[in-house]
Rosetta silent file (secondary structure, phi, psi, omega in degrees, C-alpha in Angstrom):
SEQUENCE: XXXXXXXXXXXXXXXXXXXXXXXXXXXXXXXXXXXXXXXXXXXXXXXXXXXXXXXXXXXXXXXXXXXXXXXXXXXXXXXXXXXXXXXXXXXXXXXXXXXXXXXXXXXXXXXXXXXXXXXXX
SCORE:     score description
SCORE:     0.000 S_00000001
   1 L     0.000  138.070 -174.768   -0.005   -0.029   -0.018 S_00000001
   2 L   -73.316  142.827  176.930    1.308    3.482   -0.865 S_00000001
   3 L   -84.423  112.633 -174.989    2.226    5.657    2.126 S_00000001
   4 L   -89.457   -0.656 -176.659   -0.069    8.797    1.945 S_00000001
   5 L   -83.276   -7.318 -179.144    1.670   10.416    4.908 S_00000001
   6 L   -91.928  119.740  179.522    4.595   11.710    2.682 S_00000001
   7 L   -69.460   -6.521 -175.846    3.665   15.155    1.468 S_00000001
   8 L   -78.960  168.311  175.579    6.005   14.958   -1.565 S_00000001
   9 L   -46.035  147.538 -177.801    4.694   13.839   -5.073 S_00000001
  10 L   -93.191   17.925  176.801    3.393   10.404   -5.117 S_00000001
  11 L  -166.578 -171.608 -177.169    5.507    9.489   -8.083 S_00000001
  12 L   -82.698   67.507 -179.878    8.450   10.668  -10.269 S_00000001
  13 L  -151.758  169.119 -176.560    7.196   13.973  -11.455 S_00000001
  14 L  -111.954  135.488 -173.991    7.265   17.680  -10.631 S_00000001
  15 L   -62.869  -42.626  179.336    3.874   19.198   -9.530 S_00000001
  16 E  -144.503  140.476 -177.727    4.197   22.392  -11.607 S_00000001
  17 E  -131.489  128.862 -178.818    6.488   23.367  -14.383 S_00000001
  18 E  -103.162  134.410  173.866    6.895   26.825  -15.966 S_00000001
  19 E  -131.890  108.125 -168.733    7.640   27.270  -19.600 S_00000001
  20 L    57.455 -125.479 -177.874    7.739   30.940  -20.674 S_00000001
  21 L   -98.894   13.619  178.433    4.466   32.324  -19.431 S_00000001
  22 E  -104.076  143.125 -174.189    2.769   28.874  -19.262 S_00000001
  23 E  -126.716  129.297  177.512    2.484   26.780  -16.225 S_00000001
  24 E  -111.096  114.634 -170.819    1.802   23.118  -16.442 S_00000001
  25 E  -107.557  109.793  176.899    0.182   21.591  -13.312 S_00000001
  26 E   -55.620  159.437  179.638    0.469   17.791  -12.940 S_00000001
  27 E   -46.745  124.181 -175.077   -2.639   15.839  -12.152 S_00000001
  28 E  -110.827  130.377  178.249   -4.064   16.677   -8.796 S_00000001
  29 E   -98.483  165.864 -178.647   -6.031   14.286   -6.689 S_00000001
  30 L   -83.157   47.218  177.129   -8.581   15.077   -4.025 S_00000001
  31 E   -88.216  133.238  172.380   -6.208   14.503   -1.184 S_00000001
  32 E  -130.081  118.220 -175.374   -6.448   16.653    1.868 S_00000001
  33 L    55.682   40.101  172.966   -3.807   16.163    4.577 S_00000001
  34 L    72.503   22.660 -179.944   -2.892   12.833    2.852 S_00000001
  35 E  -134.325  138.796  174.234   -6.507   11.489    3.048 S_00000001
  36 E   -70.963  145.257  176.138   -9.056   11.459    0.245 S_00000001
  37 L   -70.879  153.224  177.910  -12.087   13.698    0.652 S_00000001
  38 L   -87.178  131.983  176.602  -15.281   11.524    0.740 S_00000001
  39 L    89.674  158.039  179.994  -17.353   11.601   -2.449 S_00000001
  40 H   -64.525  -48.851 -179.965  -16.697   12.754   -6.079 S_00000001
  41 H   -53.546  -54.079 -176.264  -17.747   16.342   -5.507 S_00000001
  42 H   -61.348  -39.565  173.656  -15.570   16.779   -2.466 S_00000001
  43 H   -62.674  -44.685 -177.311  -12.559   15.161   -4.366 S_00000001
  44 H   -61.916  -44.982 -174.600  -13.014   17.542   -7.368 S_00000001
  45 H   -62.897  -46.672  178.212  -13.207   20.524   -5.052 S_00000001
  46 H   -62.100  -45.140  174.689  -10.029   19.318   -3.141 S_00000001
  47 H   -55.083  -41.207 -178.966   -8.175   18.627   -6.307 S_00000001
  48 H   -76.060  -31.548 -178.925   -8.746   22.085   -7.539 S_00000001
  49 H   -67.840  -37.328  175.467   -7.887   23.669   -4.196 S_00000001
  50 H   -59.881  -44.040  175.253   -4.659   21.608   -4.421 S_00000001
  51 H   -69.923  -33.437 -179.717   -3.898   23.044   -7.837 S_00000001
  52 H   -62.506  -41.364  177.511   -4.813   26.397   -6.572 S_00000001
  53 H   -59.502  -44.694  177.118   -2.235   26.246   -3.908 S_00000001
  54 H   -67.194  -32.199  175.822    0.550   25.538   -6.432 S_00000001
  55 H   -66.884  -38.632 -176.842   -0.711   28.346   -8.611 S_00000001
  56 H   -65.230  -32.508  176.104   -0.751   30.758   -5.719 S_00000001
  57 L   -64.235  -14.551  178.759    2.947   29.874   -4.951 S_00000001
  58 L  -115.614   18.131  175.762    3.671   31.368   -8.384 S_00000001
  59 L    75.973   20.845 -178.555    1.451   34.449   -8.019 S_00000001
  60 L  -118.298  173.292 -179.347   -1.444   32.907  -10.021 S_00000001
  61 L  -137.737 -176.072  177.160   -5.094   31.928   -9.277 S_00000001
  62 H   -64.436  -28.277  177.676   -7.659   29.708  -10.903 S_00000001
  63 H   -57.097  -23.467 -176.361   -8.462   32.694  -13.145 S_00000001
  64 H   -89.658   -6.959  178.576   -5.169   32.126  -14.900 S_00000001
  65 E   -72.464  130.016  179.680   -6.127   28.584  -15.906 S_00000001
  66 E  -105.301  -17.427 -173.383   -6.715   28.217  -19.691 S_00000001
  67 E  -155.360  135.340  170.780   -7.173   24.460  -19.937 S_00000001
  68 E  -134.862  154.440  172.635   -7.931   21.506  -17.747 S_00000001
  69 E  -121.367  124.907  178.488   -8.280   17.778  -18.311 S_00000001
  70 E  -115.755  124.957  177.428  -10.376   15.914  -15.839 S_00000001
  71 E   -94.836  114.086 -177.467  -10.033   12.155  -15.416 S_00000001
  72 E  -111.977  135.582  178.569  -13.063   10.408  -13.932 S_00000001
  73 L   -65.305  -31.570  177.145  -12.968    6.907  -12.479 S_00000001
  74 L  -135.931  111.332 -174.714  -16.697    6.717  -13.378 S_00000001
  75 H   -57.970  -21.576  179.117  -17.895    8.756  -16.409 S_00000001
  76 H   -68.819   -4.647 -177.527  -21.409    8.638  -14.864 S_00000001
  77 H   -96.962   16.304 -177.818  -20.152   11.129  -12.211 S_00000001
  78 H   -57.020  -47.564  178.806  -19.903   13.794  -15.094 S_00000001
  79 H   -65.145  -39.205  168.648  -22.747   15.910  -13.682 S_00000001
  80 H   -55.083  -52.452 -178.261  -21.450   15.794  -10.151 S_00000001
  81 H   -55.327  -41.848 -177.726  -18.006   16.817  -11.359 S_00000001
  82 H   -64.757  -33.429  175.322  -19.559   19.762  -13.205 S_00000001
  83 H   -55.663  -54.478 -174.197  -21.353   20.881  -10.045 S_00000001
  84 H   -70.138  -38.740 -179.912  -18.177   21.127   -8.034 S_00000001
  85 H   -59.315  -50.946  170.757  -16.127   22.469  -11.017 S_00000001
  86 H   -53.675  -42.281  179.114  -18.475   25.335  -11.489 S_00000001
  87 H   -59.418  -34.685 -178.592  -18.500   26.216   -7.826 S_00000001
  88 H   -86.438  -29.350  179.320  -14.694   26.482   -8.015 S_00000001
  89 H  -100.971  -13.507 -177.785  -14.227   28.227  -11.253 S_00000001
  90 L    54.451 -132.341 -176.896  -17.362   30.429  -11.229 S_00000001
  91 L   -85.507  -14.692  173.043  -17.848   32.351  -14.445 S_00000001
  92 L   -92.200   96.484 -170.036  -14.220   31.988  -15.539 S_00000001
  93 L  -116.067  117.886  174.468  -14.184   28.650  -17.104 S_00000001
  94 L   -69.244  162.069  165.154  -11.185   27.310  -18.976 S_00000001
  95 E   -50.703  148.902 -176.079  -11.246   25.032  -21.951 S_00000001
  96 E  -155.168  147.636  168.388  -11.719   21.550  -20.720 S_00000001
  97 E  -126.213  145.478  174.831  -11.705   17.749  -21.642 S_00000001
  98 E  -137.586  122.137 -173.491  -13.281   15.165  -19.462 S_00000001
  99 E  -120.451  152.377  166.917  -12.636   11.451  -19.895 S_00000001
 100 E   -95.373  140.014 -176.113  -13.594    8.240  -18.061 S_00000001
 101 L  -125.552  161.528 -173.721  -10.831    6.124  -17.143 S_00000001
 102 L   -87.555  -15.382 -176.494  -10.522    2.509  -15.862 S_00000001
 103 L  -173.605  153.566 -174.641   -8.408    3.562  -12.831 S_00000001
 104 L  -132.178  154.326 -176.604   -6.626    6.396  -11.017 S_00000001
 105 H   -56.893  144.449  175.339   -3.623    6.526   -8.781 S_00000001
 106 H    61.230   13.886 -179.403   -4.185    5.505   -5.026 S_00000001
 107 H    84.172   18.926  179.484   -7.840    4.718   -5.853 S_00000001
 108 L   -59.361  149.355  173.873   -8.820    8.322   -6.480 S_00000001
 109 L   -86.353  -20.300 -177.087  -12.242    9.107   -8.009 S_00000001
 110 E  -150.263  151.651  171.235  -10.902   11.978   -9.959 S_00000001
 111 E  -142.352  139.261 -169.914   -7.662   13.512  -11.166 S_00000001
 112 E  -131.089  121.644  170.263   -7.351   17.021  -12.661 S_00000001
 113 E  -108.697  157.037 -168.264   -4.443   18.516  -14.643 S_00000001
 114 E  -143.104  150.457  171.094   -4.366   22.199  -15.537 S_00000001
 115 E  -125.037  125.983 -177.066   -2.516   24.541  -17.863 S_00000001
 116 E  -121.425  162.739  172.824   -2.288   28.330  -16.659 S_00000001
 117 E  -132.386  131.895  176.450   -0.829   31.471  -18.249 S_00000001
 118 L   -72.180  -11.068 -177.677    0.576   34.410  -16.365 S_00000001
 119 L   -87.199  -12.445  179.200   -0.786   36.532  -19.357 S_00000001
 120 L  -113.451  137.459    3.994   -4.343   35.460  -18.473 S_00000001
 121 L   -93.389    0.000    0.000   -6.587   37.187  -17.543 S_00000001
């Protein structure tokens, strides 16, 4: 079983990479203090909060996000994901892809990767 008590990335990757004015945020899970939030909506919210924390460390917010990719363990959760997604992004909604997958790391229900730009908005 994977040790969730380690706050470092759960694999051989960098959480956020800058290239020019573009920031690439690796897939974020709905982990809060190394525990999964309960339910899909809460995991979506927490994954976006985790991404927002990475963005803020670089002087950015969710308003700087231009593209997301949402990976859902169960594509039938699409409507629930949309509810939490809209709550986090409000009226500033980036381009997005959402796909159903057969499995996610550590048993997550959702994983979200983001691309942001310091030129946006």
């Amino acid at each position: 079983m994977t040790d969730l008590s380690n706050p470092s990335p759960k694999g051989p990757y960098t959480p956020i990479v800058k290239s020019g004015n573009t920031y690439f945020i690796s897939g974020q899970l709905g982990l809060n203090e190394n525990r999964f939030e309960e339910g899909l909506k809460n995991q979506v919210t927490q994954a976006l909060k985790n991404a927002e924390k990475l963005l803020r460390a670089h002087g950015l917010t969710l308003k700087n996000v231009v593209k997301t990719t949402v990976f859902l363990k169960n594509i039938d959760d699409y409507s629930l994901m949309n509810e939490a997604y809209v709550e986090m992004f409000g009226d500033t909604r980036p381009a997005r892809s959402a796909v159903g997958v057969s499995g996610l790391p550590l048993g997550a229900l959702v994983e979200i990767e983001l691309i942001a730009s310091s030129e946006n908005p």
